[in-house]
Backbone as CSV, one residue per row, in Angstrom:
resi,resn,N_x,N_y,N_z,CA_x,CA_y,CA_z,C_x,C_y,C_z
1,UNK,102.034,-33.869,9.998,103.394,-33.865,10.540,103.899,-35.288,10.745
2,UNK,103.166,-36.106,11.350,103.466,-37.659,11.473,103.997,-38.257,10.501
3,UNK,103.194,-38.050,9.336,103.235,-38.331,7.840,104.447,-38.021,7.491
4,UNK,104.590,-37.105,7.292,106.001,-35.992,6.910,107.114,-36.841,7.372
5,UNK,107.076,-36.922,8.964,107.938,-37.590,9.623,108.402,-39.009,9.161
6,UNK,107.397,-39.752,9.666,108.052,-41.428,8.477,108.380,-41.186,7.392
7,UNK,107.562,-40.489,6.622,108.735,-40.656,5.189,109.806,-40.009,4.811
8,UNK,110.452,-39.072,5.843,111.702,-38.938,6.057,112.572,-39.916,6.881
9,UNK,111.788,-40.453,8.269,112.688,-41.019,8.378,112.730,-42.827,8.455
10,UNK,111.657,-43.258,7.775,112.263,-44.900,6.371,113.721,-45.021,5.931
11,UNK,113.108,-43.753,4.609,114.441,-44.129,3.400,115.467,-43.508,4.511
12,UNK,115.547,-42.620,5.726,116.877,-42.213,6.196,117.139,-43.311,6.907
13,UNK,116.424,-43.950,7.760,116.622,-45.258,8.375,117.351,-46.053,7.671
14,UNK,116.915,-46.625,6.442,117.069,-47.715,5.767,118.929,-47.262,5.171
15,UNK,119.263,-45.732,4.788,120.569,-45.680,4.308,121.133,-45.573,5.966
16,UNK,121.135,-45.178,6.681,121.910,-45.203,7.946,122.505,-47.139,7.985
17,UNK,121.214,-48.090,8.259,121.628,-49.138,8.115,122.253,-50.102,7.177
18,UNK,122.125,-49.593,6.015,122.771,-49.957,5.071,124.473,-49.201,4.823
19,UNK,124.439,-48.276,5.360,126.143,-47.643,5.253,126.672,-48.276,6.402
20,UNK,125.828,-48.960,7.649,126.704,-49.445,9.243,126.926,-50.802,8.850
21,UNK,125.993,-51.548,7.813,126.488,-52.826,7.748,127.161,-53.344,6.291
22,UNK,127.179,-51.846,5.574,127.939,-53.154,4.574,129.274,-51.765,3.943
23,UNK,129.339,-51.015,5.076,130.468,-49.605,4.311,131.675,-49.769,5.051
24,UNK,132.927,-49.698,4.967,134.244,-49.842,5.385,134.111,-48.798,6.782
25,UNK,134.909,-48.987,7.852,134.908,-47.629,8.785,135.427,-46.654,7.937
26,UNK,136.266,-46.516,6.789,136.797,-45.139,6.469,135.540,-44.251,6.156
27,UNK,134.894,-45.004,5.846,133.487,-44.328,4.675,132.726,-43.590,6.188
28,UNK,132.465,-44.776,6.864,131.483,-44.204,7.841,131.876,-43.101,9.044
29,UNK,133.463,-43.340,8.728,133.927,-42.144,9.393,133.833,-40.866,8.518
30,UNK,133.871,-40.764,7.353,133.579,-39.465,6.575,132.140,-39.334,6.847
31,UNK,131.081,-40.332,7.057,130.087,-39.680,6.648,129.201,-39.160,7.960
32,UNK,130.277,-39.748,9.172,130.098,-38.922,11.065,130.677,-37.870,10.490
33,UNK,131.296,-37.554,10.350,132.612,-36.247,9.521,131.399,-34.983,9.049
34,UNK,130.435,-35.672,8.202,129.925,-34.481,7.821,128.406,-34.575,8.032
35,UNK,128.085,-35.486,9.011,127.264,-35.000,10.300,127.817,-34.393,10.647
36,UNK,128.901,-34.330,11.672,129.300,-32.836,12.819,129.551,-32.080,11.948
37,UNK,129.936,-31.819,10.552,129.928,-30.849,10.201,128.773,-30.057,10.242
38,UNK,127.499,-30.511,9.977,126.230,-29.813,9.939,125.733,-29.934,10.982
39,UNK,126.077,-30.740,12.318,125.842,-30.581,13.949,126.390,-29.043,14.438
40,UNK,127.754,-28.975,13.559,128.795,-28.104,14.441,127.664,-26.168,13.684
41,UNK,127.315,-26.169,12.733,126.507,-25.069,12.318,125.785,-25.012,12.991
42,UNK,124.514,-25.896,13.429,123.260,-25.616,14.308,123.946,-24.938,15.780
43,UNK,124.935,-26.437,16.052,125.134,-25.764,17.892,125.593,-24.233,17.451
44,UNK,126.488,-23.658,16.854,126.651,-22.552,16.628,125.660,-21.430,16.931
45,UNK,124.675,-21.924,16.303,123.495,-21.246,16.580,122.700,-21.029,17.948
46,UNK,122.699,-22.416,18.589,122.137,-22.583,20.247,123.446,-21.568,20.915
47,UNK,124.862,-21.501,20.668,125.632,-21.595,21.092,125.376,-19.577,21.297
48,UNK,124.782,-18.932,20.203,124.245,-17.449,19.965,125.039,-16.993,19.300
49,UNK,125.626,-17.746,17.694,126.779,-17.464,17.207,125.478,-16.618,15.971
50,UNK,125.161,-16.016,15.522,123.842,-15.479,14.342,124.872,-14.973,13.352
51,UNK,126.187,-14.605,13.000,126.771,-13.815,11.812,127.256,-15.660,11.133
52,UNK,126.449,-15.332,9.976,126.836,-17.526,8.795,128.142,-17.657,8.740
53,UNK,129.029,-16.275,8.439,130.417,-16.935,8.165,131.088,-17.552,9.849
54,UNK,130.220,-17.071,10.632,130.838,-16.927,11.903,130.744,-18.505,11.958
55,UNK,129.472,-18.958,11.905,128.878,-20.502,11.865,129.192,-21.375,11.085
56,UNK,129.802,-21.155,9.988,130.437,-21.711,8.994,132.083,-22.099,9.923
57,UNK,132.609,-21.217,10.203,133.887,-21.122,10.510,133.814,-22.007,11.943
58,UNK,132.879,-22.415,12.245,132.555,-23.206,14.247,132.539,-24.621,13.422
59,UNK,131.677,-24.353,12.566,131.473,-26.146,11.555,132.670,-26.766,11.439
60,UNK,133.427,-25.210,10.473,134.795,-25.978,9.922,135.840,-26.978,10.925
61,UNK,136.021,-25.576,12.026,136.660,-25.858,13.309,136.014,-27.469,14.031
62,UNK,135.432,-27.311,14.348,134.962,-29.056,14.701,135.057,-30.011,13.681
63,UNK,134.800,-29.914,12.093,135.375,-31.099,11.438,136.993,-31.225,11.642
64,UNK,137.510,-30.058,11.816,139.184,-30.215,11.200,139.932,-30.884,12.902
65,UNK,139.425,-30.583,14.022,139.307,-30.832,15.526,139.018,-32.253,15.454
66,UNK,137.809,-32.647,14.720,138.064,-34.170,14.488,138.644,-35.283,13.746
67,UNK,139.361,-34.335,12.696,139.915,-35.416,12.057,141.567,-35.465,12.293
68,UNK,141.283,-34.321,13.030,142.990,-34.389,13.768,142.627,-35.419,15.451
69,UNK,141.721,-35.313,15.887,142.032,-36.136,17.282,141.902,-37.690,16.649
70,UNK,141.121,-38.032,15.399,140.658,-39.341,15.162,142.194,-39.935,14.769
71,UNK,143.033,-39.087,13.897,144.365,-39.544,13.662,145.043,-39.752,15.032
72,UNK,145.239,-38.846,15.481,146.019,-38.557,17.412,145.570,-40.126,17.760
73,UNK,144.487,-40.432,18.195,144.036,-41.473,19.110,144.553,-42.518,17.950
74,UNK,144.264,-43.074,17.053,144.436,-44.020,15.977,146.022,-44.371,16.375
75,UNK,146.985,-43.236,16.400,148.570,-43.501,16.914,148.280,-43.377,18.623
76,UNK,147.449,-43.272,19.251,147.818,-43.372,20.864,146.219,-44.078,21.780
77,UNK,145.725,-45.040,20.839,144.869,-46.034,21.418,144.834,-45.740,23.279
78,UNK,145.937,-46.140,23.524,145.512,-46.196,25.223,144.932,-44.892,25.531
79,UNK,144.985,-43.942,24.960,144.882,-42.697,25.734,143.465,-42.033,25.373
80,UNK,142.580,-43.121,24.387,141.241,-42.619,23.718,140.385,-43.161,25.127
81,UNK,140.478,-44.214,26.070,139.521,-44.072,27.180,139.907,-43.126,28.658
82,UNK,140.664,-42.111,28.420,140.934,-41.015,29.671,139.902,-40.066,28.954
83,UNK,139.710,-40.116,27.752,138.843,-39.065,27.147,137.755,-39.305,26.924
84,UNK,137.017,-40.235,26.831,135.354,-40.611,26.547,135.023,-40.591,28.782
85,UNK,136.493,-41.246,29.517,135.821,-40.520,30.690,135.718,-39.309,31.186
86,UNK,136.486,-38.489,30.141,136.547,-37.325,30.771,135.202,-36.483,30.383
87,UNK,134.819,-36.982,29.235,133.521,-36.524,28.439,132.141,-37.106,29.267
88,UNK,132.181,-38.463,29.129,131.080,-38.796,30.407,131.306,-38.014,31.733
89,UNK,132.158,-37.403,32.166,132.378,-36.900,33.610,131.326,-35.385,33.308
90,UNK,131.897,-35.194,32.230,131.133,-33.735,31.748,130.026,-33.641,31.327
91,UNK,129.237,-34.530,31.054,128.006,-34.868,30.963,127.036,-35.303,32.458
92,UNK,127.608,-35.693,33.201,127.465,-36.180,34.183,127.050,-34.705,34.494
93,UNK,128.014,-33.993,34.703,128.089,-32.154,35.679,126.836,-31.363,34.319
94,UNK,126.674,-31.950,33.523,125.737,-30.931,32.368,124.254,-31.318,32.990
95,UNK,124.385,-33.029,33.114,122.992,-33.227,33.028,122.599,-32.434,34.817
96,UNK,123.583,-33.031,35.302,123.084,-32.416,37.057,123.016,-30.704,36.935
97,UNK,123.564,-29.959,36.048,123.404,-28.635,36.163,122.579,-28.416,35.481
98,UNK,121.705,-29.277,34.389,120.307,-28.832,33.909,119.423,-28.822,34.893
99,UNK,119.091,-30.071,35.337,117.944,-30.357,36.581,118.287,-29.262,37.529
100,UNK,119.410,-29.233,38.130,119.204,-28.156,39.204,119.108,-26.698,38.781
101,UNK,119.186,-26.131,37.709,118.917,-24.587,37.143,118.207,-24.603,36.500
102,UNK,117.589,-25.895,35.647,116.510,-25.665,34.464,117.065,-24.461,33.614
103,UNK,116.311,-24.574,32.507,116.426,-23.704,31.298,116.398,-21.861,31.490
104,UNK,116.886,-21.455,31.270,116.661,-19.514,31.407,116.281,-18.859,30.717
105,UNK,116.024,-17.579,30.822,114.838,-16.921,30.031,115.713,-16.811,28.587
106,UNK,114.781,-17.220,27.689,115.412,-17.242,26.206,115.817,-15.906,26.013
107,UNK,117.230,-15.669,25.164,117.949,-14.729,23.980,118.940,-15.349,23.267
108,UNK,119.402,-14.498,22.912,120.055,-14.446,21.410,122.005,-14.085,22.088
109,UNK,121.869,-13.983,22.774,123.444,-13.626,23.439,124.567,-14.364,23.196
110,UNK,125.771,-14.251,22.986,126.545,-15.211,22.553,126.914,-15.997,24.145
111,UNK,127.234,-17.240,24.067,127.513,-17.589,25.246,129.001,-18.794,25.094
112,UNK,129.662,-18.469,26.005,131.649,-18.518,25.940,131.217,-20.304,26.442
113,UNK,130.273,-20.352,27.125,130.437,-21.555,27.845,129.486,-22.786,26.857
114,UNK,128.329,-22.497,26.339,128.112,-23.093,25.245,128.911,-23.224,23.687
115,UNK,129.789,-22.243,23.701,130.484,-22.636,22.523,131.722,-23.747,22.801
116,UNK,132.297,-23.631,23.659,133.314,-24.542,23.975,132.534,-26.290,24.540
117,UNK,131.206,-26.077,25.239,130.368,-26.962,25.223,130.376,-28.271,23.920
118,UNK,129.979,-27.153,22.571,129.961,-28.154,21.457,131.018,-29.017,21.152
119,UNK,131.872,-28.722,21.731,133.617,-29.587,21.529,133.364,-30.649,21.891
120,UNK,133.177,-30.846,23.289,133.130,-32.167,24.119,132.039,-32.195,23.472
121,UNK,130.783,-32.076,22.925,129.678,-32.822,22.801,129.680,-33.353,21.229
122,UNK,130.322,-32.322,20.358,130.454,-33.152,18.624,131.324,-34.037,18.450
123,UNK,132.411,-33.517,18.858,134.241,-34.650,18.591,134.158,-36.012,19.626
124,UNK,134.347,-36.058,20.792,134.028,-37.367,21.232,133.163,-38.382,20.825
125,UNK,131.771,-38.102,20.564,130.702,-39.068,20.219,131.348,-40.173,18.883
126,UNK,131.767,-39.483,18.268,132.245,-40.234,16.774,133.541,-40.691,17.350
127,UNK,134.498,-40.294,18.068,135.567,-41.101,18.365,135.063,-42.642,19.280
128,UNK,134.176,-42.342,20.027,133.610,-43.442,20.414,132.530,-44.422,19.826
129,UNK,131.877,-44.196,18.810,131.069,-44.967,17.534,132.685,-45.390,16.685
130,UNK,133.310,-44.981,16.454,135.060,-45.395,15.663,135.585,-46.819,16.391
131,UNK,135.653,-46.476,17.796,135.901,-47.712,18.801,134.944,-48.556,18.834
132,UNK,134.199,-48.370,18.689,133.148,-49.506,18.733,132.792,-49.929,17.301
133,UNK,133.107,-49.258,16.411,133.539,-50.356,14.944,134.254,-51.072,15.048
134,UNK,135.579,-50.923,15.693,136.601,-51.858,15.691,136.386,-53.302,15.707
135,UNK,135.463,-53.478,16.887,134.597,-54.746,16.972,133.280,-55.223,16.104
136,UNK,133.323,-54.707,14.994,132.576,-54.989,13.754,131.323,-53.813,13.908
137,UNK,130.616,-54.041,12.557,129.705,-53.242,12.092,128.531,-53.618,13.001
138,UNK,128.133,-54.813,13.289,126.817,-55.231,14.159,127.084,-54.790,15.039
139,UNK,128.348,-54.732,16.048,128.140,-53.882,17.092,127.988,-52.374,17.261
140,UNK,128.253,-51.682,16.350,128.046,-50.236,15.718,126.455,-50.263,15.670
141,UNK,125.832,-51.317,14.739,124.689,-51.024,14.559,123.823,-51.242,16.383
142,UNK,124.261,-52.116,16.871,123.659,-52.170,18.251,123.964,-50.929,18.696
143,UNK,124.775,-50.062,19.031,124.780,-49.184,19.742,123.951,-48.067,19.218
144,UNK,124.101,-48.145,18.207,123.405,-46.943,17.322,121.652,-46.973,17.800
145,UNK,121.407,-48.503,17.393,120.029,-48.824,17.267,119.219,-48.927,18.595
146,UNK,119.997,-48.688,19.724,119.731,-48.552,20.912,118.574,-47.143,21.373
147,UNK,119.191,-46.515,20.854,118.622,-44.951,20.937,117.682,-45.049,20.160
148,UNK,116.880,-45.863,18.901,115.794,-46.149,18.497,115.180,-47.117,18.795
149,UNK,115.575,-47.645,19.432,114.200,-48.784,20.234,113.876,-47.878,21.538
150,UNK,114.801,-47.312,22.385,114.590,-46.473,23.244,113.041,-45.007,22.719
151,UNK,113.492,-44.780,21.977,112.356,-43.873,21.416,110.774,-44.631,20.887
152,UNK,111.383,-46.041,20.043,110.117,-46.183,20.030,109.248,-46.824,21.624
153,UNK,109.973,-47.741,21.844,109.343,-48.146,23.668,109.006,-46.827,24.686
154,UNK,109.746,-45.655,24.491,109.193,-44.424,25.135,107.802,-43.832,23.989
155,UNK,107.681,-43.947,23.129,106.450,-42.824,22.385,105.098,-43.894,22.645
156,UNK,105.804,-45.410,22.525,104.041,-46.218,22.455,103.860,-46.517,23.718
157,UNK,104.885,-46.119,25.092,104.882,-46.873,26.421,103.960,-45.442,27.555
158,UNK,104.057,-44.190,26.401,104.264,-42.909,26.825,102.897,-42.523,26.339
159,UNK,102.506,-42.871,25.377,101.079,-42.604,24.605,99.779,-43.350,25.214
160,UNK,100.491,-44.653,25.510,99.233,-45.394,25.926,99.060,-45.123,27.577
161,UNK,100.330,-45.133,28.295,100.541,-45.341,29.636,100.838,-43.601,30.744
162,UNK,101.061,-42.521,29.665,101.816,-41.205,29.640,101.066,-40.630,31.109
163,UNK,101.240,-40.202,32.119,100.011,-39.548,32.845,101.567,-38.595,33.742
164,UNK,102.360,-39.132,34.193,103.939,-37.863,34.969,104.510,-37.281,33.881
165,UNK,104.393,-36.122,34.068,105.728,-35.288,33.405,106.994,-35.422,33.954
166,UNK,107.906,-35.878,32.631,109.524,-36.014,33.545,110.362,-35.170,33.657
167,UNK,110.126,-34.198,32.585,111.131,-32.820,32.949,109.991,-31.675,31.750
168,UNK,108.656,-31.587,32.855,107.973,-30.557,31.928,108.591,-29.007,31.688
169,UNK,109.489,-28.790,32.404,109.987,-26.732,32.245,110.893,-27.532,30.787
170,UNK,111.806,-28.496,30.193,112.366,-29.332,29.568,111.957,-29.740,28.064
171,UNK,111.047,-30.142,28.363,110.263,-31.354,27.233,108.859,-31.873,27.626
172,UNK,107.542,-30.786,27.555,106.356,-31.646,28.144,105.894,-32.546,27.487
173,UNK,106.074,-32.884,26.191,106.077,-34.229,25.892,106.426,-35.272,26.297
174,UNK,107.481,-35.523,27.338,107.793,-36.502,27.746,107.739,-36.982,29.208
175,UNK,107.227,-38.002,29.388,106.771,-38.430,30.555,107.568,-39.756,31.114
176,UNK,107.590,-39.917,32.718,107.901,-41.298,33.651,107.568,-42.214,32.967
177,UNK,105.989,-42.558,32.154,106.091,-44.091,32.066,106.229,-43.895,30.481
178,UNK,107.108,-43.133,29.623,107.637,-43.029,28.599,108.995,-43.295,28.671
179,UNK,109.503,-43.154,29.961,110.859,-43.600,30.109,111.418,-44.616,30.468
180,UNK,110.059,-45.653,31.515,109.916,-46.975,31.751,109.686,-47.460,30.724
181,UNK,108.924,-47.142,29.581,108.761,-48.112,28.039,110.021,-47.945,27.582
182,UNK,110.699,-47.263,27.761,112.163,-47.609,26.483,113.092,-48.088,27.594
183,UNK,113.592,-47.952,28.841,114.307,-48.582,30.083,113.939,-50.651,29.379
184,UNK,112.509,-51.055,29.657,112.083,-52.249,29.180,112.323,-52.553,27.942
185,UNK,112.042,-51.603,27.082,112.399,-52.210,25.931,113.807,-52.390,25.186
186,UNK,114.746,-51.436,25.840,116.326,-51.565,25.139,116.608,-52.565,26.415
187,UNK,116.121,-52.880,27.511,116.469,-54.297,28.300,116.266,-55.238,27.537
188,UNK,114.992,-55.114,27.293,114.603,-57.135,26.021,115.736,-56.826,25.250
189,UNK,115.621,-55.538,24.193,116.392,-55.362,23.127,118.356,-55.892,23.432
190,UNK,118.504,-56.200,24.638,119.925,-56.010,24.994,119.955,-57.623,25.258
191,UNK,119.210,-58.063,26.095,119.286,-59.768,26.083,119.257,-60.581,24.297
192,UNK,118.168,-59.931,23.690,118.387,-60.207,22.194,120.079,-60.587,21.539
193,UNK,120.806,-59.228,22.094,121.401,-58.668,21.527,122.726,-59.929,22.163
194,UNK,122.765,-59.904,23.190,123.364,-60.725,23.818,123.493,-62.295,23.139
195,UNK,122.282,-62.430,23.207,122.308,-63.753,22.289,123.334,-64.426,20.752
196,UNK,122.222,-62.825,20.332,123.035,-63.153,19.052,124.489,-63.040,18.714
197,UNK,125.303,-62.397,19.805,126.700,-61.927,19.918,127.407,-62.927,20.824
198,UNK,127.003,-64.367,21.354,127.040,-65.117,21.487,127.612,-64.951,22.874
199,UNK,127.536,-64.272,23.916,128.206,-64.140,24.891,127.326,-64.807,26.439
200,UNK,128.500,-65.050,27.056,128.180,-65.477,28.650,127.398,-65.138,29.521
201,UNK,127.048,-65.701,30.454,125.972,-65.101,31.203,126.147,-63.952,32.140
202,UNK,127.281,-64.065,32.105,127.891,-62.647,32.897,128.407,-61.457,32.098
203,UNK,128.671,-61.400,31.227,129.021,-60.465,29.748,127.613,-60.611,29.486
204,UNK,126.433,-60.958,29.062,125.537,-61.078,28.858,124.487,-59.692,30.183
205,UNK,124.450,-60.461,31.364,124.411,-59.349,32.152,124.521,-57.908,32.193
206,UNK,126.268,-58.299,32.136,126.814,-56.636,32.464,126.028,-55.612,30.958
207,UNK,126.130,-56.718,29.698,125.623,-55.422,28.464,124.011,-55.383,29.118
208,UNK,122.952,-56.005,29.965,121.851,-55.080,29.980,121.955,-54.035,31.017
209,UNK,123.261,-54.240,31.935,122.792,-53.106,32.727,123.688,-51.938,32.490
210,UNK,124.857,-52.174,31.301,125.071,-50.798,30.150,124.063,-50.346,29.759
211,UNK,123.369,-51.202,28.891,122.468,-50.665,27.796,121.316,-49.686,28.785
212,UNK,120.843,-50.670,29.808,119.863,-49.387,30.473,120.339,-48.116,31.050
213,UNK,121.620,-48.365,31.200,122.090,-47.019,32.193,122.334,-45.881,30.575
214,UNK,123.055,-46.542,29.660,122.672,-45.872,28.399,121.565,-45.297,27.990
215,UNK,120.169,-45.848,28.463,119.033,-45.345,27.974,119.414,-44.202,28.925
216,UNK,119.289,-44.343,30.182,119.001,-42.703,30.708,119.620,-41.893,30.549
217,UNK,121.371,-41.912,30.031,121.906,-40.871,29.406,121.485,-40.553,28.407
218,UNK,120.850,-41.395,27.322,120.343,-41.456,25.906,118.896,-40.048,25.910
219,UNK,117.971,-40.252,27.256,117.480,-39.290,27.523,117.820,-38.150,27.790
220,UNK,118.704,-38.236,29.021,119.234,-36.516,29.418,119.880,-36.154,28.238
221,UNK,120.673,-36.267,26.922,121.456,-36.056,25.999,120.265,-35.211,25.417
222,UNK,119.169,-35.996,25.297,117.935,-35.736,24.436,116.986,-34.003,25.358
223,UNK,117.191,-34.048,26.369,116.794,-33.084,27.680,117.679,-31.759,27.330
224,UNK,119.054,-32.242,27.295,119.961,-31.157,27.540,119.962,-30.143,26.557
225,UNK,119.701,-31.273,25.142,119.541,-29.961,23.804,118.904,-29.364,23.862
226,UNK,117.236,-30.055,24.429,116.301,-29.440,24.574,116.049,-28.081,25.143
227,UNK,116.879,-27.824,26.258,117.385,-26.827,27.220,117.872,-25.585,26.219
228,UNK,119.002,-26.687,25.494,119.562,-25.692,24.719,118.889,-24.588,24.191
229,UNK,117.814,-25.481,23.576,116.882,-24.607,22.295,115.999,-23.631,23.150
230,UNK,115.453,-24.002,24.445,114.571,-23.214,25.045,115.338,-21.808,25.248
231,UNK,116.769,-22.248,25.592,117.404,-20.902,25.507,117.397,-19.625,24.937
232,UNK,117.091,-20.216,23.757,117.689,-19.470,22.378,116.270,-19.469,21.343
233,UNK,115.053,-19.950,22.355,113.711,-19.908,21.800,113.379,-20.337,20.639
234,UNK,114.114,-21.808,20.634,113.897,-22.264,19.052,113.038,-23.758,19.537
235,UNK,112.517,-24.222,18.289,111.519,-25.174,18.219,112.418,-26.356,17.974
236,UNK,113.548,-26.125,16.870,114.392,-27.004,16.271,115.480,-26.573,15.921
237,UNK,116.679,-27.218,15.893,117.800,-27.047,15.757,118.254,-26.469,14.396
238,UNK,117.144,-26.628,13.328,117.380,-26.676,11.911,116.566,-26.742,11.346
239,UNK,116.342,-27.663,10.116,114.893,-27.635,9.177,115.649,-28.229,7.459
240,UNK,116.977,-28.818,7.814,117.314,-30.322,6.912,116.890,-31.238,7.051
241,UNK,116.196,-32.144,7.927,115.334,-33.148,7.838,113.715,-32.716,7.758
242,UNK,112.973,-33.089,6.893,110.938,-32.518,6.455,110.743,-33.208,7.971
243,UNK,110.260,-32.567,9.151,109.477,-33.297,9.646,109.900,-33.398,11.267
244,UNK,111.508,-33.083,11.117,112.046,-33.514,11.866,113.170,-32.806,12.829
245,UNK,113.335,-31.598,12.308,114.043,-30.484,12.528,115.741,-30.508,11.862
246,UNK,116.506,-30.635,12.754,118.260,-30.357,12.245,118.813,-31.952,12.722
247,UNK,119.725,-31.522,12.245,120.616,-33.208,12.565,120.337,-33.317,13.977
248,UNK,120.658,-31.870,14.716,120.838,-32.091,16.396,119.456,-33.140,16.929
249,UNK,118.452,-32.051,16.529,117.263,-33.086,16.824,117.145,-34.450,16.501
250,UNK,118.094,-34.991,15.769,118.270,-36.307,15.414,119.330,-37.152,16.299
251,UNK,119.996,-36.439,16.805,121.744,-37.117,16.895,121.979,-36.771,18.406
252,UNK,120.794,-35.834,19.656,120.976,-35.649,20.497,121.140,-36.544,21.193
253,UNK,120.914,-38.028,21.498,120.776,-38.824,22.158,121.974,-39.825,22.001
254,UNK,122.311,-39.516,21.001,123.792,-40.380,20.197,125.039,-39.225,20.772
255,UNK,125.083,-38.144,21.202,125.906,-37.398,21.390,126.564,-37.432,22.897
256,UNK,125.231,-37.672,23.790,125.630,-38.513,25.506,125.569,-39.748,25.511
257,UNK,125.198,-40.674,25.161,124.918,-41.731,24.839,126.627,-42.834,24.693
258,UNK,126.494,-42.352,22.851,128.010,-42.736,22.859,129.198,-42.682,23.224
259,UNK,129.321,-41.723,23.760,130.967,-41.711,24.685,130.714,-43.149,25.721
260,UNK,129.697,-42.913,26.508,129.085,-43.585,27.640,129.561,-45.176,27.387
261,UNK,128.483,-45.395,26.582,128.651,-46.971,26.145,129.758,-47.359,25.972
262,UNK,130.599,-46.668,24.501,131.860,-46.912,24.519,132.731,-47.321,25.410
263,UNK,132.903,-46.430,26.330,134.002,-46.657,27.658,133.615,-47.600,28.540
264,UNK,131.863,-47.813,28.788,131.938,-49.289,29.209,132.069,-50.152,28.532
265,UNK,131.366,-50.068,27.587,132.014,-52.055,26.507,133.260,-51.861,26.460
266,UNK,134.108,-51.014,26.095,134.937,-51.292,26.029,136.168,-51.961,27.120
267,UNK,135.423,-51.300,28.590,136.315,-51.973,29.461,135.713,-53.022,30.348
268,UNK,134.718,-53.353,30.116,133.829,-54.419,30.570,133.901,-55.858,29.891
269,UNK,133.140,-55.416,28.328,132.838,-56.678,27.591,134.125,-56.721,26.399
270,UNK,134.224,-55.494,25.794,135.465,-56.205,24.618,136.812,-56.780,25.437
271,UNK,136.997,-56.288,26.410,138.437,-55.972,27.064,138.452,-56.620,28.386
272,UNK,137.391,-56.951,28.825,137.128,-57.311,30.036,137.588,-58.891,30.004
């Protein structure tokens, strides 16, 4: 399975970074476009949608939802950060209503409140990776690449050091000092980052104590799907990536994550 895993995700690594640093935003907005398109099928599924055309038709609905708000905001800029807070606000009330109810006994039921769920969680994320192109591709790739140093500083910080469970009814794979290895490591990773983006000691600052407060949404994002799936008694979201499950299992952490960041760099360090 390990095996399986890297060599899916290298060559996927290697085109992700190669489309963030050398592809126009139009491109990379088509090609978020049809991620959520194949995000918006799986949640369908967590969501207890089981008839394909039904899931097909939730996909469609969230691409066509986003390429109408990406135009909307594009003509009404001021009004794209009332909405990444309104989305962090809702994440905020998701992650606190996981911890305090934990996961429920798995079925198959359709559920009114997870389907409208996937809205705020597919369409925002990419409007806020869009804003944060604006300010070039390296900063796209920082935000992006955040959520993978975070994973790797949690699996080798978690393997060697692993002994608390952090949300075992959740994810017993994952443990306290798995969450202190990636907290430390997207910190170094953020002073790095700082450097090379040539900024002040106070802009310098404020991005490590984004970037860490990012890691722990970057987790609960990663928690909450998890929830999802226990719901609905699935292992994985999908079975398009060998190794690795569905996009969701890929993109969960990018889905709370990015609104987040966004709305602070943006009113902190680009704007600040």
């Amino acid at each position: 399975m390990l095996k399986q895993r890297i060599l899916t995700a290298i060559p996927l690594a290697a085109l992700v970074i190669w489309g963030i640093i050398t592809q126009p935003a139009s491109t990379i907005f088509y090609a978020l476009l049809l991620i959520m398109l194949i995000a918006g099928w799986e949640w369908a599924a967590l969501s207890g949608i089981q008839n394909k055309p039904a899931r097909i038709a939730y996909a469609l609905l969230i691409a066509a939802l986003l390429m109408a708000t990406q135009s909307f905001f594009e003509n009404n800029p001021e009004m794209l950060n009332m909405l990444l807070l309104i989305t962090v606000l809702a994440w905020v009330w998701a992650i606190f209503h996981m911890f305090t109810r934990g996961p429920q006994a798995a079925d198959s039921l359709f559920s009114t409140a997870k389907f409208m769920i996937g809205f705020i969680a597919l369409i925002p994320p990419v409007l806020a990776l869009m804003l944060i192109r604006e300010q070039g591709a390296w900063w796209l790739f920082y935000c992006l690449s955040i959520v993978w140093v975070a994973d790797t500083g949690a699996y080798f910080s978690g393997k060697r050091f692993g002994r608390n469970k952090l949300a075992p009814a959740l994810s017993p794979g994952k443990t306290r000092e798995g969450l202190y290895g990636a907290v430390f490591a997207t910190a170094s990773y953020s002073v790095l980052a700082g450097l090379f983006f040539e900024l002040q000691l106070i802009p310098m600052f404020m991005l490590v104590v984004i970037t860490v407060l990012t890691t722990f949404i970057s987790v609960a994002g990663d928690l909450f799907v998890s929830l999802l799936k226990r719901e609905k008694g699935l292992k994985d979201t999908g079975s398009i990536l060998p190794g690795h499950g569905g996009i969701l299992d890929r993109i969960d952490s990018v889905l709370s994550s990015a609104p987040f960041i966004a709305l602070l760099l943006n009113s902190v360090i680009f704007n600040g």
